[in-house]
PDBQT receptor file of N, H, CA, C and O in Angstrom, charges set to zero:
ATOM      1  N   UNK A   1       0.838  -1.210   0.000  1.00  0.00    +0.000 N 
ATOM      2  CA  UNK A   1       0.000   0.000   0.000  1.00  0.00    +0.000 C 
ATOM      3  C   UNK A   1       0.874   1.262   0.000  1.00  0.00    +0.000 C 
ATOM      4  O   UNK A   1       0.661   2.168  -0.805  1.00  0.00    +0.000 OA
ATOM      5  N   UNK A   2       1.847   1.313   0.899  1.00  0.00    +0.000 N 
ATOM      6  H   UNK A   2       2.020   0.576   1.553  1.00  0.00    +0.000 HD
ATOM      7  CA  UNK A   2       3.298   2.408   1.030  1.00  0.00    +0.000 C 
ATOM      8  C   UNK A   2       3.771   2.668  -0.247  1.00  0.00    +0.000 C 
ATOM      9  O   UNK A   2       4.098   3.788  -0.638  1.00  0.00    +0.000 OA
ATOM     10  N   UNK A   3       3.823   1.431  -1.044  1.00  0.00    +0.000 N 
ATOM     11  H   UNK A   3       3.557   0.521  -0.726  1.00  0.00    +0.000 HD
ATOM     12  CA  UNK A   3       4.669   1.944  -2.106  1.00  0.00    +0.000 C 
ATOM     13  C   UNK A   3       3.675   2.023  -3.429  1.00  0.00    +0.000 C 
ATOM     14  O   UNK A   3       4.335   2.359  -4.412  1.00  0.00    +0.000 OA
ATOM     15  N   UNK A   4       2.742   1.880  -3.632  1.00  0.00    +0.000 N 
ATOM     16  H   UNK A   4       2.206   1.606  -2.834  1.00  0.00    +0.000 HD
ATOM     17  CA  UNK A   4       1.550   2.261  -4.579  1.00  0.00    +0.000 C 
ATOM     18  C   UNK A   4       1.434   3.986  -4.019  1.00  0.00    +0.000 C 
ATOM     19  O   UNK A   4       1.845   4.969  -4.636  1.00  0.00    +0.000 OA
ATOM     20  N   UNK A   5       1.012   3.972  -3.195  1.00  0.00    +0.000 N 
ATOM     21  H   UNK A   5       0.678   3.174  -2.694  1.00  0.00    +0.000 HD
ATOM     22  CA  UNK A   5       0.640   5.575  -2.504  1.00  0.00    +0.000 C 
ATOM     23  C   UNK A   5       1.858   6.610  -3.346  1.00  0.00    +0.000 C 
ATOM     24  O   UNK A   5       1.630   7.379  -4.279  1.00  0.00    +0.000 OA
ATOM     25  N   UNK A   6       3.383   6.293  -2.573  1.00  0.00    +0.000 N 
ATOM     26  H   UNK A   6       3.568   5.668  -1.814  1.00  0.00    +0.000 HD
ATOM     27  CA  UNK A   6       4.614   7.036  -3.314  1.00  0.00    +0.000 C 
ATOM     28  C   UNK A   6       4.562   6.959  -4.503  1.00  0.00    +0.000 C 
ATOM     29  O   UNK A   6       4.755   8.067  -5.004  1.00  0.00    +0.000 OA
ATOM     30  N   UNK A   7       4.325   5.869  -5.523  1.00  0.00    +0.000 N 
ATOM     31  H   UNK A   7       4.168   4.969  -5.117  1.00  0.00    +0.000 HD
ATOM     32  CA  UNK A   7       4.205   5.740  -7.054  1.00  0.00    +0.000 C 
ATOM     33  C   UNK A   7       3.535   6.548  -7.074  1.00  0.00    +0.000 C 
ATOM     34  O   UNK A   7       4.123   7.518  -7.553  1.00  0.00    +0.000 OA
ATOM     35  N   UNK A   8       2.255   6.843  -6.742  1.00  0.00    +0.000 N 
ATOM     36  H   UNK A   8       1.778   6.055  -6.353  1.00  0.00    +0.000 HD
ATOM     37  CA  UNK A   8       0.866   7.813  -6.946  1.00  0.00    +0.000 C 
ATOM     38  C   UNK A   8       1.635   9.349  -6.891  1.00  0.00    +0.000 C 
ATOM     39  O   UNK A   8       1.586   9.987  -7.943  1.00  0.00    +0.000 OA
ATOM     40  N   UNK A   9       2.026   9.698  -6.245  1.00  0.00    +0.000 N 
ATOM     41  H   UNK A   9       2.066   9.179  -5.391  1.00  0.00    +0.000 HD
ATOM     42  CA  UNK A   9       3.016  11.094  -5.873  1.00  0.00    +0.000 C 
ATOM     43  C   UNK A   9       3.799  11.301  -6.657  1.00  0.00    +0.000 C 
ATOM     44  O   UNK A   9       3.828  12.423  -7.162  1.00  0.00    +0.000 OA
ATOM     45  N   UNK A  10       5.105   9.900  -7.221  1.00  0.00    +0.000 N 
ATOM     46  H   UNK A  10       5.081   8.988  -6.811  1.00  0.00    +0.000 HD
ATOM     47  CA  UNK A  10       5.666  10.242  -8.023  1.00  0.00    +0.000 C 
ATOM     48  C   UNK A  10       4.739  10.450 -10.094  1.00  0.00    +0.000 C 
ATOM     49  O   UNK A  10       5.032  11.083 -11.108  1.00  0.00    +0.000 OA
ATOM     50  N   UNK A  11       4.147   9.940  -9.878  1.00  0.00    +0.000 N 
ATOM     51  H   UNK A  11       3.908   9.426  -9.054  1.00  0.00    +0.000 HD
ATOM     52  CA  UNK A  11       3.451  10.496 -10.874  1.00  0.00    +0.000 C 
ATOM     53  C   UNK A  11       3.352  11.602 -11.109  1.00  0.00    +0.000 C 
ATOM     54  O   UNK A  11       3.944  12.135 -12.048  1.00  0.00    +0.000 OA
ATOM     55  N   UNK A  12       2.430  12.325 -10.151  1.00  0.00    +0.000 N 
ATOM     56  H   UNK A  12       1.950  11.892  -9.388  1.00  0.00    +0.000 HD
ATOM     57  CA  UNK A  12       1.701  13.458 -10.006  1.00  0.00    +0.000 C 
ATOM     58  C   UNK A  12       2.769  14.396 -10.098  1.00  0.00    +0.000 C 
ATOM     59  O   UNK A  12       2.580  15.323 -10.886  1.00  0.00    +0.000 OA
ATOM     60  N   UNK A  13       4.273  14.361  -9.231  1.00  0.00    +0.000 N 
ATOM     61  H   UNK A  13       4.427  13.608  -8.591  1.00  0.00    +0.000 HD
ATOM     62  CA  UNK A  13       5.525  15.322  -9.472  1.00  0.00    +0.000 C 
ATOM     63  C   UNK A  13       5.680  15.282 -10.864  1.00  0.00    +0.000 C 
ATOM     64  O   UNK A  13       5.773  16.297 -11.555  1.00  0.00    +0.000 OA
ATOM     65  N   UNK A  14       5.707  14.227 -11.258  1.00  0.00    +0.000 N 
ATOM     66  H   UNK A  14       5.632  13.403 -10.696  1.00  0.00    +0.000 HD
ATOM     67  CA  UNK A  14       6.101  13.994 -12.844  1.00  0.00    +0.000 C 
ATOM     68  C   UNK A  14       5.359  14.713 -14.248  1.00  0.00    +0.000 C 
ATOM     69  O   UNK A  14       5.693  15.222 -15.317  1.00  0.00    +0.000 OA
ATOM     70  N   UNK A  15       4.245  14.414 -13.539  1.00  0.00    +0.000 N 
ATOM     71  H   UNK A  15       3.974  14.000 -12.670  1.00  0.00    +0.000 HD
ATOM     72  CA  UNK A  15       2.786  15.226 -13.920  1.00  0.00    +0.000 C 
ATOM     73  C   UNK A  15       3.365  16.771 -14.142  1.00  0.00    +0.000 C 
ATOM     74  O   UNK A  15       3.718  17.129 -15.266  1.00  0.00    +0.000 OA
ATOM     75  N   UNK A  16       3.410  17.318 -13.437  1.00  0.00    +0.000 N 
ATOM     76  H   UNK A  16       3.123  17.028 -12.524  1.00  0.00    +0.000 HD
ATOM     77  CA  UNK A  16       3.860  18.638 -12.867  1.00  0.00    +0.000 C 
ATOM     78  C   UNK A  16       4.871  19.580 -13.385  1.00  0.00    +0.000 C 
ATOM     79  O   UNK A  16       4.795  20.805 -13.478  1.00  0.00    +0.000 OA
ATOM     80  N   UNK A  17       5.970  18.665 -13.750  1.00  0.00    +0.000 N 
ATOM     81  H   UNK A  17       6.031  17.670 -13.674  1.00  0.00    +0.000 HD
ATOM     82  CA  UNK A  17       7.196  18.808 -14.057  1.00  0.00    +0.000 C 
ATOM     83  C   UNK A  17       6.810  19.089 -15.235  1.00  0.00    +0.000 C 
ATOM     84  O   UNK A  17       7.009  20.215 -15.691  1.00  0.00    +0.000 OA
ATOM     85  N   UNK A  18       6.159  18.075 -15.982  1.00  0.00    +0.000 N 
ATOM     86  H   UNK A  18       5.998  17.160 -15.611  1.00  0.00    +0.000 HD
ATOM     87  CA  UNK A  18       6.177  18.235 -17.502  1.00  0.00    +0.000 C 
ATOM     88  C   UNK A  18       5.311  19.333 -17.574  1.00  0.00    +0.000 C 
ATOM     89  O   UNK A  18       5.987  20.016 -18.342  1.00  0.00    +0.000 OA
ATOM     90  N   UNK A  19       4.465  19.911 -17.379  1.00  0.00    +0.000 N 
ATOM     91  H   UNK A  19       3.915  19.356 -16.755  1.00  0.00    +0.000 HD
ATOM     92  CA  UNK A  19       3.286  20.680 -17.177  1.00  0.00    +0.000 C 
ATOM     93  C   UNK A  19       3.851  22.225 -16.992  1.00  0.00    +0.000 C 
ATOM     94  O   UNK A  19       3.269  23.165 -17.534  1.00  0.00    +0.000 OA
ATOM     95  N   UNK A  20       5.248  22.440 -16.034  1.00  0.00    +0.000 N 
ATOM     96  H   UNK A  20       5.721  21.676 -15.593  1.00  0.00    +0.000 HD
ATOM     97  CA  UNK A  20       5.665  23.738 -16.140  1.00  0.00    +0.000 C 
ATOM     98  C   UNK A  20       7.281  23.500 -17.070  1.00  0.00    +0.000 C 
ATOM     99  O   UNK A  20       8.199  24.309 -16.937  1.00  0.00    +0.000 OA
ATOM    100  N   UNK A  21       7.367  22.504 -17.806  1.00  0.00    +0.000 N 
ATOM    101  H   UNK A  21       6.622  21.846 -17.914  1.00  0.00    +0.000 HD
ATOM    102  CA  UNK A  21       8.118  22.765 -18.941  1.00  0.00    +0.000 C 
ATOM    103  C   UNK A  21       7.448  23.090 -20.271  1.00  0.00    +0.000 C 
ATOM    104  O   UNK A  21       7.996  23.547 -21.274  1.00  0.00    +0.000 OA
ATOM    105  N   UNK A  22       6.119  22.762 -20.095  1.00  0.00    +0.000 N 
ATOM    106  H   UNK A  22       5.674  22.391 -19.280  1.00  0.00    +0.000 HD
ATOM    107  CA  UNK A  22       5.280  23.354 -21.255  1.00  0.00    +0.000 C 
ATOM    108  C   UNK A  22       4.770  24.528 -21.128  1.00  0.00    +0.000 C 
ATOM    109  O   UNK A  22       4.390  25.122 -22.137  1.00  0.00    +0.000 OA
ATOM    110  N   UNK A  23       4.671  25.036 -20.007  1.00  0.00    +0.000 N 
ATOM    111  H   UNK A  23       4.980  24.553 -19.188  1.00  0.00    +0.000 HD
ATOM    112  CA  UNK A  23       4.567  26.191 -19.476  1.00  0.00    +0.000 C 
ATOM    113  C   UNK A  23       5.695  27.301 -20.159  1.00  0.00    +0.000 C 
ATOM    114  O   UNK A  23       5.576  28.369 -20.760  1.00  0.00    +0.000 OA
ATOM    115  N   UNK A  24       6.824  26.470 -19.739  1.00  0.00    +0.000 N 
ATOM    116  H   UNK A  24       6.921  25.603 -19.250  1.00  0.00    +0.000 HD
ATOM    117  CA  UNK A  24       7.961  27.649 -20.298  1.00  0.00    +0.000 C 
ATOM    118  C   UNK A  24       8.571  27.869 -21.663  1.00  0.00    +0.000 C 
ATOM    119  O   UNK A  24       9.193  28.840 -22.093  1.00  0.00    +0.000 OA
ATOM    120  N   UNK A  25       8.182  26.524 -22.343  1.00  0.00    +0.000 N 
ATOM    121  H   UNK A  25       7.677  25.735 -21.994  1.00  0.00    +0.000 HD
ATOM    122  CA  UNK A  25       7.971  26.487 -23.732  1.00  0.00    +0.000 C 
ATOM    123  C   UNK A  25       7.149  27.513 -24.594  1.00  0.00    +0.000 C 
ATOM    124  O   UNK A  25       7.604  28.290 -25.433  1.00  0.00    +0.000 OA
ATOM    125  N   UNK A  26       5.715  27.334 -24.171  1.00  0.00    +0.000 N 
ATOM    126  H   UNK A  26       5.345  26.703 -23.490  1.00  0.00    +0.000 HD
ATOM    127  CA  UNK A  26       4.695  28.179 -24.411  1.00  0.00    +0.000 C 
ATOM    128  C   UNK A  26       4.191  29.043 -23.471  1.00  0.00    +0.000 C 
ATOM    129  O   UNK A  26       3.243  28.756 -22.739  1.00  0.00    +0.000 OA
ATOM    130  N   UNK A  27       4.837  30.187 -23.454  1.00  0.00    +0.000 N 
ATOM    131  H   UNK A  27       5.607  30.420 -24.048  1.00  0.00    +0.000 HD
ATOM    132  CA  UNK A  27       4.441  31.490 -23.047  1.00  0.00    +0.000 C 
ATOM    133  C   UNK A  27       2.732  32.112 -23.049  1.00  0.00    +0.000 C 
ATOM    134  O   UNK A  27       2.266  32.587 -24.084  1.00  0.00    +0.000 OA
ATOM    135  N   UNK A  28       1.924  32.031 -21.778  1.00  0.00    +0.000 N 
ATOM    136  H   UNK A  28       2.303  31.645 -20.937  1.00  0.00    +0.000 HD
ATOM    137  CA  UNK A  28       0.827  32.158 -21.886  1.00  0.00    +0.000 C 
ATOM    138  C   UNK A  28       0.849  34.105 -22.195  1.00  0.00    +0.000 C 
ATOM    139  O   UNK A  28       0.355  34.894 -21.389  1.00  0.00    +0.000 OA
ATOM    140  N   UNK A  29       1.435  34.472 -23.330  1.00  0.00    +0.000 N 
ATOM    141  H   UNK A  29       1.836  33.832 -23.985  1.00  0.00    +0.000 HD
ATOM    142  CA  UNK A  29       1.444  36.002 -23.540  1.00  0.00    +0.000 C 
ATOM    143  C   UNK A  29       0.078  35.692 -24.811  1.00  0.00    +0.000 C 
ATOM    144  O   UNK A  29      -0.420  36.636 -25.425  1.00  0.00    +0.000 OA
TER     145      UNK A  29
């Protein structure tokens, strides 16, 4: 259950990550 939960998190960082590199790619101007 411990380590499903952390997988779940590391997703979501991962999630995230990619999400403000597209961010900085594409300039919401």
């Amino acid at each position: 259950m411990i380590l499903y939960f952390s997988l779940m998190i590391y997703l979501i960082n991962l999630g995230n990550g990619k999400y403000e590199i597209s961010k900085i790619k594409e300039p919401s101007e």
